[in-house]
C-alpha positions, 0 to 999 in steps of 0.5 A: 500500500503507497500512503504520504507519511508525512504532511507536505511542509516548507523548509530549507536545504542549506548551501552545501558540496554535492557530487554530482552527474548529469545524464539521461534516460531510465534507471534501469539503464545503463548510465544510470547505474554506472553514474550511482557506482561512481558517485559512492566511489568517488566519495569514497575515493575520497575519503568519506566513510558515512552513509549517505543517501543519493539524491535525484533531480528529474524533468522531462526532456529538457522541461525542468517543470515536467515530470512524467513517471510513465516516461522514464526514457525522457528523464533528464536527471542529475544524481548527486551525494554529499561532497566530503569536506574540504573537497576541490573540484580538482581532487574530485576529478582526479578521483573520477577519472578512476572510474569513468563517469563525468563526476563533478564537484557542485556548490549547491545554494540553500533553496525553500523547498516544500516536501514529504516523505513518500512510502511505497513504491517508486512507481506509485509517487504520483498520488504523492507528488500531486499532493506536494505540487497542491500544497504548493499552489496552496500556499501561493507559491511557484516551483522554481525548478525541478523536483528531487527525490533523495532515497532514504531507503535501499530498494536491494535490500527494502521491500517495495512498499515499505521504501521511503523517499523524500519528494521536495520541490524548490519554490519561489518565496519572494 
C-alpha cells in the first residue's frame, strides 16, 4: 500500500558540496547505474566513510517543470551525494577519472523547498507528488525548478512498499 507519511511542509536545504552527474534516460539503464557506482566511489575515493543517501533531480526532456513517471526514457536527471569536506573540484576529478563517469564537484545554494516523505513504491509517487505540487499552489507559491527525490531507503535490500523517499520541490518565496 503507497500512503504520504508525512504532511507536505516548507523548509530549507542549506548551501552545501554535492557530487554530482548529469545524464539521461531510465534507471534501469545503463548510465544510470554506472553514474550511482561512481558517485559512492568517488566519495569514497575520497575519503568519506558515512552513509549517505543519493539524491535525484528529474524533468522531462529538457522541461525542468515536467515530470512524467510513465516516461522514464525522457528523464533528464542529475544524481548527486554529499561532497566530503574540504573537497576541490580538482581532487574530485582526479578521483573520477578512476572510474569513468563525468563526476563533478557542485556548490549547491540553500533553496525553500516544500516536501514529504513518500512510502511505497517508486512507481506509485504520483498520488504523492500531486499532493506536494497542491500544497504548493496552496500556499501561493511557484516551483522554481525541478523536483528531487533523495532515497532514504535501499530498494536491494527494502521491500517495495515499505521504501521511503523524500519528494521536495524548490519554490519561489519572494
Amino acid at each position: 500500500m503507497t500512503h504520504t507519511t508525512l504532511a507536505p511542509a516548507l523548509s530549507t536545504v542549506p548551501a552545501r558540496a554535492l557530487l554530482a552527474v548529469d545524464g539521461r534516460g531510465a534507471p534501469e539503464d545503463a548510465p544510470f547505474t554506472k553514474a550511482v557506482r561512481a558517485l559512492f566511489a568517488v566519495r569514497a575515493a575520497l575519503g568519506a566513510r558515512d552513509d549517505v543517501p543519493l539524491e535525484g533531480t528529474y524533468a522531462q526532456d529538457g522541461d525542468p517543470l515536467r515530470f512524467d513517471l510513465g516516461a522514464p526514457h525522457g528523464w533528464h536527471w542529475t544524481l548527486a551525494v554529499p561532497a566530503p569536506d574540504d573537497r576541490t573540484a580538482d581532487a574530485v576529478t582526479t578521483a573520477a577519472a578512476r572510474f569513468g563517469a563525468p563526476v563533478v564537484l557542485r556548490a549547491h545554494p540553500e533553496q525553500p523547498v516544500a516536501r514529504l516523505v513518500h512510502r511505497g513504491p517508486y512507481d506509485d509517487e504520483q498520488p504523492s507528488l500531486d499532493a506536494l505540487y497542491a500544497f504548493v499552489a496552496e500556499q501561493g507559491l511557484r516551483p522554481a525548478g525541478p523536483h528531487t527525490e533523495v532515497y532514504l531507503t535501499d530498494p536491494g535490500t527494502t521491500a517495495p512498499g515499505e521504501l521511503r523517499t523524500v519528494l521536495r520541490v524548490p519554490v519561489w518565496t519572494g
